[in-house]
Structure formats: C-alpha cells, structure tokens
C-alpha positions as CSV (number, residue, x, y, z in Angstrom):
1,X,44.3,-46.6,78.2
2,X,47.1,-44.4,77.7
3,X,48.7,-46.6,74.9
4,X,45.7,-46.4,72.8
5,X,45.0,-43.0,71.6
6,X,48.0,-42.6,68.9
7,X,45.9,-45.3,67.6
8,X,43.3,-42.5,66.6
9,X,45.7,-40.0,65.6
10,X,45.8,-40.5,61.9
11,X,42.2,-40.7,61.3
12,X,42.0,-36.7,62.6
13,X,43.4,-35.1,59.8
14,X,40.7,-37.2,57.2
15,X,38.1,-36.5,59.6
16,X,38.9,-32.5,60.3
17,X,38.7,-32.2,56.2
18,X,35.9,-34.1,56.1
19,X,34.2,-31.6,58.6
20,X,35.2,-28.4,57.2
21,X,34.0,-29.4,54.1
22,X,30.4,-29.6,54.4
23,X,29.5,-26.0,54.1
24,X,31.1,-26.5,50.3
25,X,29.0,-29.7,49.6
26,X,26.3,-27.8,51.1
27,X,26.8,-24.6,48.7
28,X,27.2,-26.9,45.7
29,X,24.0,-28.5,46.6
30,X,22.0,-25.5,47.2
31,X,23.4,-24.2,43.6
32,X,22.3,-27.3,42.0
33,X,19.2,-27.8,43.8
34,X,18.7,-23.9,42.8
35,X,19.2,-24.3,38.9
36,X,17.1,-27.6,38.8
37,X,14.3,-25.4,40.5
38,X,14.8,-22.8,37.5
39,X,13.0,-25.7,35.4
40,X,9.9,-25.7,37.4
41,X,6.8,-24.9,35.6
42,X,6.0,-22.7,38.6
43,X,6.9,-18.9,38.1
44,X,7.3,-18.3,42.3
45,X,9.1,-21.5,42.4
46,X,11.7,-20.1,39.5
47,X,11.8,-16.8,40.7
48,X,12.8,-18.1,44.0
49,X,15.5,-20.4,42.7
50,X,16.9,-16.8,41.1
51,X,16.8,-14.7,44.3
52,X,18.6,-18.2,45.8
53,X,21.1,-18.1,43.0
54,X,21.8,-14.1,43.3
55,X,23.0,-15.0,47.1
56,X,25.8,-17.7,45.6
57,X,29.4,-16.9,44.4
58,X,29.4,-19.0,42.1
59,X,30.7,-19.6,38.1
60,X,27.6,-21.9,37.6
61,X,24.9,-19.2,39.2
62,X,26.2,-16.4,36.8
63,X,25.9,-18.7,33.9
64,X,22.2,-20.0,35.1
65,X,21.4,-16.4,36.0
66,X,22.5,-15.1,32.2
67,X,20.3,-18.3,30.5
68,X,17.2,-16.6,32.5
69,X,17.9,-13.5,31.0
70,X,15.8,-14.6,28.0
71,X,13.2,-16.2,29.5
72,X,9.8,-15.2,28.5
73,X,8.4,-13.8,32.6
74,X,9.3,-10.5,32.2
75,X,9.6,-10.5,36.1
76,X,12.3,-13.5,36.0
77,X,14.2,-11.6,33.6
78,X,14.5,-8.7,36.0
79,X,15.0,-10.3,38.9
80,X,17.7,-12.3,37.3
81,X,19.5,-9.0,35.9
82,X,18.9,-7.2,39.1
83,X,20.8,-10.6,40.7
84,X,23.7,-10.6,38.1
85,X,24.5,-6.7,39.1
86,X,24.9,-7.4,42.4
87,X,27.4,-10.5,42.0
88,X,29.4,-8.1,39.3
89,X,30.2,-10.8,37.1
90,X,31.5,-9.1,33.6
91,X,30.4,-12.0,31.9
92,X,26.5,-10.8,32.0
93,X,27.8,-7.6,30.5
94,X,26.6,-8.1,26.8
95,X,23.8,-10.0,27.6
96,X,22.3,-7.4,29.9
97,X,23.7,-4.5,27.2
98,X,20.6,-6.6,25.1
99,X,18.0,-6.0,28.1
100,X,18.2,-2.0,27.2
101,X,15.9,-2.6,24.4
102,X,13.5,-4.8,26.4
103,X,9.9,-4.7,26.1
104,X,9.3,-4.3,29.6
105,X,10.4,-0.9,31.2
106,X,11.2,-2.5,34.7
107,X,13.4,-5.0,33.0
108,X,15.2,-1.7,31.4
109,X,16.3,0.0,34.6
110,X,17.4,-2.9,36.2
111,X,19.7,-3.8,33.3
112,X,20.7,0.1,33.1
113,X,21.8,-0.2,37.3
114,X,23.3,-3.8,37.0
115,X,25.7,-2.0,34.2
116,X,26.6,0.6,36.7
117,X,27.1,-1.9,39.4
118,X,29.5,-4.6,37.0
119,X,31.7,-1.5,36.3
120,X,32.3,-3.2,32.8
121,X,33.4,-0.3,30.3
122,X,31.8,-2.4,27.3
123,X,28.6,-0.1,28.5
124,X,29.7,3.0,28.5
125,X,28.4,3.6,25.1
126,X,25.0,1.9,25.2
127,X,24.3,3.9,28.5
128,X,25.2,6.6,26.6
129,X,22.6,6.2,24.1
130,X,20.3,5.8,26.3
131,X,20.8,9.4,27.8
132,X,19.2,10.5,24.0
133,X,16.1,8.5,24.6
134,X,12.4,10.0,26.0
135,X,12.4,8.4,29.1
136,X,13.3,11.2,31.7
137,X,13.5,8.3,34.7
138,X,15.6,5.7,32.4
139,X,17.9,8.6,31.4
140,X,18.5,9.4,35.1
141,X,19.2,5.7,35.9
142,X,21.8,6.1,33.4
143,X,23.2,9.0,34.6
144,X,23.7,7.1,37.8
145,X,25.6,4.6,36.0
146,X,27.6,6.4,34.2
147,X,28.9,8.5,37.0
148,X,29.9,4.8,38.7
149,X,32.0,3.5,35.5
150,X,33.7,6.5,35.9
151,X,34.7,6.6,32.3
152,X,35.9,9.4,30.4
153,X,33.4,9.2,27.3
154,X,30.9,9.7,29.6
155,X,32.1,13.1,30.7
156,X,30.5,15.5,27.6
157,X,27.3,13.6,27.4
158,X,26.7,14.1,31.3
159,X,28.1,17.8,30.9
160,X,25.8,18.8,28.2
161,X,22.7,17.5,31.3
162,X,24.2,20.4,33.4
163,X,21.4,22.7,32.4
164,X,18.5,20.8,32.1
165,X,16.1,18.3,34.2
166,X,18.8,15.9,35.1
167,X,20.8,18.6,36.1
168,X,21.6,17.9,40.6
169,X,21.9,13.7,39.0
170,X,24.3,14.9,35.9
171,X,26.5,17.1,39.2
172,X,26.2,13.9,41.1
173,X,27.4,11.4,38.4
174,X,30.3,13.9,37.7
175,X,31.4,14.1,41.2
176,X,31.6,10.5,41.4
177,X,34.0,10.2,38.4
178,X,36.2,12.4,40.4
179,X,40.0,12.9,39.2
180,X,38.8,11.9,35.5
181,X,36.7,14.8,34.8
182,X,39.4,17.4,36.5
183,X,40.9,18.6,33.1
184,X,37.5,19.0,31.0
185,X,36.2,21.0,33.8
186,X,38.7,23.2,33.8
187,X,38.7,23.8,30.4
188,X,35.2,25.0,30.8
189,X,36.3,26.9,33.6
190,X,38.9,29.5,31.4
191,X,36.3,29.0,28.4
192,X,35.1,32.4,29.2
193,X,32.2,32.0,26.9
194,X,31.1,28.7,27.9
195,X,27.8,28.7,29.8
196,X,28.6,25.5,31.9
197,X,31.3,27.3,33.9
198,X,29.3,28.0,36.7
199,X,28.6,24.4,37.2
200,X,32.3,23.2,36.5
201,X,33.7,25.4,39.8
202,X,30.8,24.2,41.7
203,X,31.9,20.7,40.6
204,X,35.5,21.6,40.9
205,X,34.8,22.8,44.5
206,X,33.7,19.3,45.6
207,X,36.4,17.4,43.8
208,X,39.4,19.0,45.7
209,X,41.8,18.0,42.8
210,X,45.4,20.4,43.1
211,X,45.5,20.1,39.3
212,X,42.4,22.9,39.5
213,X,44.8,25.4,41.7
214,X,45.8,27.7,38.5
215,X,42.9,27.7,36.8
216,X,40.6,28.2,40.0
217,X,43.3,31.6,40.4
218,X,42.9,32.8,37.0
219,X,38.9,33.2,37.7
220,X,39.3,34.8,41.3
221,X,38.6,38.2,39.2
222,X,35.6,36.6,37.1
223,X,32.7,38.7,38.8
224,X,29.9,36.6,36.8
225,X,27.7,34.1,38.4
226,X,29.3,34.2,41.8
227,X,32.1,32.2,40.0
228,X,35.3,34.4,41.4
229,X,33.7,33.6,45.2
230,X,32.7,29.9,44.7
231,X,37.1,29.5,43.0
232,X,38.0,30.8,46.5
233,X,35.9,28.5,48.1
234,X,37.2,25.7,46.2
235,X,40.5,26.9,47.0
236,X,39.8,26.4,50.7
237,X,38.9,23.1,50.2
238,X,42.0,22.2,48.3
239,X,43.8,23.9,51.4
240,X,47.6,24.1,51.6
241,X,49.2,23.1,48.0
242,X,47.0,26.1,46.9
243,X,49.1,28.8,49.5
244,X,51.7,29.7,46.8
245,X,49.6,30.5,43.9
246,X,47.3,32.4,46.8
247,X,50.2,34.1,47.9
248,X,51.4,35.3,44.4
249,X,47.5,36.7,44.1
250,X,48.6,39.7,46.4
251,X,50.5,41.6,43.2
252,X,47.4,41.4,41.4
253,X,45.8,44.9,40.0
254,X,42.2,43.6,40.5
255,X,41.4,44.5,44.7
256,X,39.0,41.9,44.4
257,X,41.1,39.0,43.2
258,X,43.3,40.7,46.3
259,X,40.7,40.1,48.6
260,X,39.3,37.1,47.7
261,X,42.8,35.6,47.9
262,X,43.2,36.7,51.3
263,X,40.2,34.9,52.5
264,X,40.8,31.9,51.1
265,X,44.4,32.1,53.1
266,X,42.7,33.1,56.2
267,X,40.4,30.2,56.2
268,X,43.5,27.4,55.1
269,X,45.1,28.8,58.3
270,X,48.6,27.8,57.4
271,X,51.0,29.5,59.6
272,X,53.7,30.1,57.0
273,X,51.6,32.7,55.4
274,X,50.6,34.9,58.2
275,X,53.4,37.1,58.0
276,X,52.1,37.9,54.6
277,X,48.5,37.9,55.6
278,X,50.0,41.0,57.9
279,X,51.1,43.1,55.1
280,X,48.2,43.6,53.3
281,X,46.5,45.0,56.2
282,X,48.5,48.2,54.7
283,X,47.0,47.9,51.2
284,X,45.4,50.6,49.5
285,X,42.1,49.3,49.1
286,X,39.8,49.2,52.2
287,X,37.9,46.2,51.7
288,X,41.2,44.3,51.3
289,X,42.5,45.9,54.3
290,X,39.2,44.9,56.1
291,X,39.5,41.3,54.7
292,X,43.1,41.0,55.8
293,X,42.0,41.9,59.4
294,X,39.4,39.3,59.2
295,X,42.2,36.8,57.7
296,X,44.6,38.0,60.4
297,X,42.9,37.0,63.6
298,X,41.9,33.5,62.0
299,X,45.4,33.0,63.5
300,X,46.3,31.7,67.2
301,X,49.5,33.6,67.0
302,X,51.8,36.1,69.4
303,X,51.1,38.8,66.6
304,X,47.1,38.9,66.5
305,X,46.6,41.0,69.2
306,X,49.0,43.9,68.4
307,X,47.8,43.9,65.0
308,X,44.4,44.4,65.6
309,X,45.3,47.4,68.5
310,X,46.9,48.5,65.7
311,X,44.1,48.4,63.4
312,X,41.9,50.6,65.7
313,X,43.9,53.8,64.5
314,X,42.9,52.4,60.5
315,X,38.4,54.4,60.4
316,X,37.9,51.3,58.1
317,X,39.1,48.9,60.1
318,X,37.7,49.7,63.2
319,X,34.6,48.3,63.9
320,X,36.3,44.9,63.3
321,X,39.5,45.7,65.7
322,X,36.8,46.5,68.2
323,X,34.5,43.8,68.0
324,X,37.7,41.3,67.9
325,X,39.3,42.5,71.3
326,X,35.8,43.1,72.8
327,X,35.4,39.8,72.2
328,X,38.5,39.0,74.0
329,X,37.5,41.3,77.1
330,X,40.2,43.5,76.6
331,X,38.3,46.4,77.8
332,X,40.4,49.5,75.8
333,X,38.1,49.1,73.1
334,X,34.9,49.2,75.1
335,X,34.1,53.1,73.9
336,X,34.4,51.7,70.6
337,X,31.9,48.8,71.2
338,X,29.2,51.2,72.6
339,X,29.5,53.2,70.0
340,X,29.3,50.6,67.6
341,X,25.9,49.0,69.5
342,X,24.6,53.0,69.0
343,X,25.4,53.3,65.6
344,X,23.8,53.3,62.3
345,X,24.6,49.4,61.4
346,X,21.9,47.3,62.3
347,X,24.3,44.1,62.2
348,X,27.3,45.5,63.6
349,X,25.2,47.1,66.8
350,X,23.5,43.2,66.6
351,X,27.5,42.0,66.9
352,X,28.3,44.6,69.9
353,X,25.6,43.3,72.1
354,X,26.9,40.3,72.2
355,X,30.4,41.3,72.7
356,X,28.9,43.6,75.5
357,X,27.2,40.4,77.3
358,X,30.6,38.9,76.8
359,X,32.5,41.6,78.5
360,X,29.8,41.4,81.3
361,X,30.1,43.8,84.6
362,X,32.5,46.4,83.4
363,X,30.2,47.2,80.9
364,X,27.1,47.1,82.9
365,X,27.3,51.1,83.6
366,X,27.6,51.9,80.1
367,X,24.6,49.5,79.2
368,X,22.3,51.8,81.8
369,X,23.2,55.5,80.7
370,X,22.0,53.5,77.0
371,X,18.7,52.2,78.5
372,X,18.1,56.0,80.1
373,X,18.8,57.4,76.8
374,X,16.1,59.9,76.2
375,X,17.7,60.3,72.2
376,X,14.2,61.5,70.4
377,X,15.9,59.6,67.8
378,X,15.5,56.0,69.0
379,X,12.3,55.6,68.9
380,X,11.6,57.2,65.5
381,X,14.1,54.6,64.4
382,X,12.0,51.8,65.4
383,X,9.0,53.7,63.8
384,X,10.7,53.8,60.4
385,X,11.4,49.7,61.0
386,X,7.9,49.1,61.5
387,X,6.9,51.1,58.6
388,X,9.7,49.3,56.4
389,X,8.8,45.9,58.2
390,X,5.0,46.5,57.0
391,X,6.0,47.4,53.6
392,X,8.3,44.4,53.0
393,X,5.1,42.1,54.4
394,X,3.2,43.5,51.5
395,X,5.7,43.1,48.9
396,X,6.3,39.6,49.7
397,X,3.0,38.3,50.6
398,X,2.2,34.5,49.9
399,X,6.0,33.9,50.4
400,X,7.2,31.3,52.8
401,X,8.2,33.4,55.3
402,X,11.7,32.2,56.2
403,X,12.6,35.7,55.8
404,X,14.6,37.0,58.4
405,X,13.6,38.7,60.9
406,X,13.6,42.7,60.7
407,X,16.8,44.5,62.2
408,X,16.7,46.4,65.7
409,X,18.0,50.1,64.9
410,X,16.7,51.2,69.0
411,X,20.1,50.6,71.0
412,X,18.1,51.0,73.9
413,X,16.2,47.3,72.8
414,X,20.1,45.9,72.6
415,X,21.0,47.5,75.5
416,X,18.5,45.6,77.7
417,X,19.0,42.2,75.7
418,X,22.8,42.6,77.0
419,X,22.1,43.4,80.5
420,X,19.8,40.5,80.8
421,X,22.5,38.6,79.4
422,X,24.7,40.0,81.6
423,X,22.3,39.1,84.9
424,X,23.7,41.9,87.0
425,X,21.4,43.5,89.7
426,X,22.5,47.0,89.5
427,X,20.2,46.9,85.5
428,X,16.9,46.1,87.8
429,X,16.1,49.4,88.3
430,X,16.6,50.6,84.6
431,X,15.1,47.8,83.4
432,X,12.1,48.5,85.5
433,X,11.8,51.9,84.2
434,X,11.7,50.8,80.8
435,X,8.4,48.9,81.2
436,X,6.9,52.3,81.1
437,X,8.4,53.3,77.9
438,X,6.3,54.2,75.1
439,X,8.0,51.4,72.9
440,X,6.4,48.3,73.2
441,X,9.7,46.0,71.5
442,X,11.4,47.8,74.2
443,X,9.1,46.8,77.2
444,X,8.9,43.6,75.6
445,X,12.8,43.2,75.6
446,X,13.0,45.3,79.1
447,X,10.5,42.5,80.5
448,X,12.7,39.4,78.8
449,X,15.7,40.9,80.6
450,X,14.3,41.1,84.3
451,X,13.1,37.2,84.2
452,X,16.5,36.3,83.4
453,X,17.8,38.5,86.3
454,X,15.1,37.2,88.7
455,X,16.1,33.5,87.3
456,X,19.7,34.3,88.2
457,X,19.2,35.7,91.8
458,X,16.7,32.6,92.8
C-alpha cells in the first residue's frame, strides 16, 4: 500500500492549481455574464448587471461601465458613474468630466463625487467651473471634491466661498488639502487688509503646519476679530517647534502679544521653557504677570510651589496664588481663600467654595462664623441679583435660554454649598439655623446641605 502513493504525487501540483483557480474563472464569468446582461432590453436587469460590475476589479468592468455612460436611462448612467468612482479607475475621467453637463441633475452630482473619489487632476478645472454655476447643492458637491484632489488651483476659488453660503463646506474642503494651502493662507494672514484673515487662522489652527509659526507670531498683537487669541491657539496646536519664536515674544512692547505668548507656552508644557515662564512673573504689566502664574503652575516641577508662595506677596496675583495652593490643601493661604469666597467676585468666591470643600475640616470653623454672618450686606446683595436677574429675563425674552445661570454674590449661600460638601457634623447646627433665614436661596441651599450630611452619617 505503502509503495503506491508517490504514484499520486505529481498529479498534486496540477490539481492544487487547478483548485485555486476557480475563484478567477468564477470572477471572469461573473464579468462576462455581467456585461452580456448590460444588453438586456430590461432596465432592472441592466442596472443590476452595473451594480454587479461596480463590485469587480476589473479592466473589462471599467471599460463596460464607461460604454454605459451614454446610455439613454438616465438612472443607468448614474448608477454607472456612481460605480466607476468607487473603483477609481482614471480612465472614466474625461468621460465623466462630459456627465457635468448632463440633462439630468442626479446624473450631475454623481459625476461631480466620482471626480473627487478618482483623484484625477484632469478635473480640477471643470469642478471649478462648476463652483460659478446656480446650483447651491451641485456647487457644494464640488466643493467636496475639490477639497479631496487636493490641488492647488482649487485653493482661490474655495477661498473666495469663505464668506458666503458654502462657507463651513469651503473650511472643510480647505482643511482637507492640508500642507498645500499653508502658504496662501498665510499670506492672507499678514494681508492686513484682507477680509478672509479671520478664516485663514481658523483654518491655519486645524492644519498644525510649523511653516505657519512666524506668521501666526506676527499677528499675536492683531486685536481684530479675535485673530491675535485664535494665532495663540494655533500655536498650541503646533506645540513644541513653536517654543523659540514664543520665547523671543517676551521682548515684545505690546503686553498683549506678551501675554498671549505666555499662554500658549504654558499650555505646550515644555519643560525647557519654564525657567523663562518664571521670569515674567516680574513683568511690569499685571495681566502678564497674572498670565505667567497661570502658565507657571501648568508645570509638575520642584519650583511651582515656591513661586506661587511667592506670588501671594504680588495684590495682583493673589487670588490666583491662593486658589492654586488652596487647591493643594496647603492651608497658609486659607485666610486668603475666605476672603476671596467673601469678596466682590462672583467667579472667584464660585472658585473658593470649591477649594474650601477641597480643603475640608480645617476649614469647617471658618465656613460657620460665614453662615452666622449677620453682614446687612449679604442679603441686599442677593436682592440686587434678583433685581438684575429679572431685568436680564426681560431683555432677552424669546431667547433660548441657555444663558447661564445668575452669579451668587451671598457668601453665606457658598458657605453652606461647601459645608455640605464637606459632610462634617459640627455645620448641622448652623445649617439648621439657616432654614429660618429670611433668604429663601439660602434656605434652599441650607436645606441641600443637611441631606447631604444626613446621607453621609446613614
């Protein structure tokens, strides 16, 4: 038995490629089988031989799927152009280019996305033309495509849509050219009388290209349109190749180019330039210093600390320094906090409650002798946010009313929010008491507090 199966060795190899070459024969069949089917006098049966042909890799499927482009079925034509963008063959380029001038509007937009999806520069100018045409949906289709050839002739056209309907697809269609439209944006960007520059940062911001670096600097100082804040932003983005030109941005005259440098460093968090970060905590200019601080304990270094004890001894910089290492329960700057939750800055006493839950027990005594507060003031604060609240309910009637919600000036309100935060028992009393107070926020916020204690303690 043994002996006899070298006998069937050399038929293997024959019948192996025989084997593995059905799903070919198959293919060629189905092709075949497909573009007889495209002589059918039935319309379903031809339109199904095209959606078979669209699903075949094939030289002969592009070249039946081009000969239907001129049938007279205006929905074989476009499912036949539809097909040939898909497979990408360059071959149905200048046939389909023809379809742009077809009587039937379907067949147009398909033949305006298969030209996108071939990627064939031979369209570039017929899409083009196309964006001059009536049609506001056909000129947004070739928007789309344009932005996918990604070709540089496209860049003006799509610019000039910046500002009208097509404006969110003309941003998209430039964002998808990417490093080609770098250069023309920044020349609109240090065209100081150029409208579009708005729009080119924005794009710019997106693109992250380091070739923008110097001309996003040179607009840090432009205060028009939000475009000095949205360079800095886009500065960011780019991240560490921008540090040096940032860096260099610290001589500058202009405290606001000063600043906004500084932030941008501050959110890159590169560690080489916090020792410079540090020195313009001594500049001149208080919001610079105040931005440096913010910059400055970005950081997870040694340093941080110490320089924002230090910082407490700067009046501008203190609220900052104190909400930083209250944050970090280093209780030294706890007088500062409570002062800062009793203050005159509805977002910075917002800010110091939350600190103060942070900070927890040690400050639980200090939240109390705030609660009993009998300050004649605090109420007539709240009195004057009602009154503003009202006022602002008039102005903006039949708005949406995702404004935000109105400020609390009463410290007392903040100071039972923390304690019930905090959960400790020794607020009960106080919090009691406060039930009977005049202020109905307060009770409200008093009553808040003791379920969350009486949640804790069960």
């Amino acid at each position: 038995m043994h002996d006899s199966i070298p006998l069937f060795r050399p038929l293997l190899g024959p019948v192996l490629l025989l084997i593995l070459s059905f799903p070919v024969v198959a293919q060629t069949d189905q092709v075949a089988t497909s573009i007889q089917r495209l002589q059918s006098g039935d319309a379903d049966i031809r339109l199904t031989a095209v959606r078979e042909l669209s699903r075949q890799a094939d030289d002969r499927a592009v070249e039946a799927l081009i000969g239907v482009l001129t049938d007279q079925n205006a929905n074989l034509r476009g499912a036949a152009v539809h097909s040939l963008g898909w497979l990408k063959d360059p071959r149905a380029t200048v046939p389909i280019i023809a379809l742009l001038n077809d009587s039937d509007p379907s067949v147009t937009y398909h033949a305006v996305e298969a030209l996108g999806l071939i990627g064939d520069s031979r369209a570039v100018e017929p899409l083009i033309s196309i964006l001059r045409g009536p049609d506001l949906s056909l000129r947004g289709h070739a928007v789309e495509a344009l932005g996918r050839l990604k070709d540089p002739r496209a860049f003006e056209p799509l610019s000039n849509l910046l500002r009208g309907d097509l404006q969110a697809r003309a941003q998209n269609a430039l964002m998808e050219m990417g490093p080609v439209v770098v250069e023309p944006l920044c020349r609109i960007l240090l065209d100081e009388d150029n409208p579009l520059r708005f729009y080119a940062v924005d794009l710019l911001t997106k693109i992250r290209d380091e070739r923008a670096i110097k001309p996003l600097i040179s607009v840090l100082g432009v205060r028009v349109n939000g475009i000095g804040p949205l360079a800095a932003t886009a500065l960011i983005r780019i991240g560490t190749p921008a540090v040096n030109d940032l860096i260099v941005c610290f001589t500058s005259e202009d405290p606001e180019i000063r600043k906004l440098a500084i932030k941008a460093l501050g959110e890159i968090k590169d560690e080489r330039t916090f020792e410079s970060l540090l020195s313009t905590l001594k500049d001149e200019n208080v919001d610079v210093r105040r931005q440096a601080l913010l910059a400055v304990i970005n950081f997870q270094n040694d340093q941080v600390m110490e320089a924002a004890l230090t910082a407490l001894h700067d009046p501008g910089l203190r609220v900052e320094a104190s909400l930083f290492l209250g944050a970090k329960k280093d209780l030294r700057v706890l007088p500062h906090v409570l002062e800062i939750l009793t203050g005159s800055e509805p977002l910075d006493a917002y800010r110091a409650q939350s600190v103060l839950a942070s900070i927890g027990k040690p400050a639980v005594d200090e939240l109390i002798l705030i609660l009993r507060d009998p300050n004649p003031e605090y109420p007539l604060k709240e009195v004057r946010r009602k009154t503003e609240r009202d006022k602002q309910r008039l102005e903006f009637i039949g708005r949406c009313g995702n404004e935000p919600p109105p400020p609390i000036l009463d410290p007392r309100r903040l100071a039972a929010i923390a304690l019930g935060d905090i959960g400790d028992e020794r607020a009960i009393t106080a919090l009691t008491e406060a039930l009977n107070e005049e202020s109905s926020d307060l009770r409200a916020d008093a009553a808040v507090a003791l379920s969350k204690l009486r949640a804790k303690s069960r």
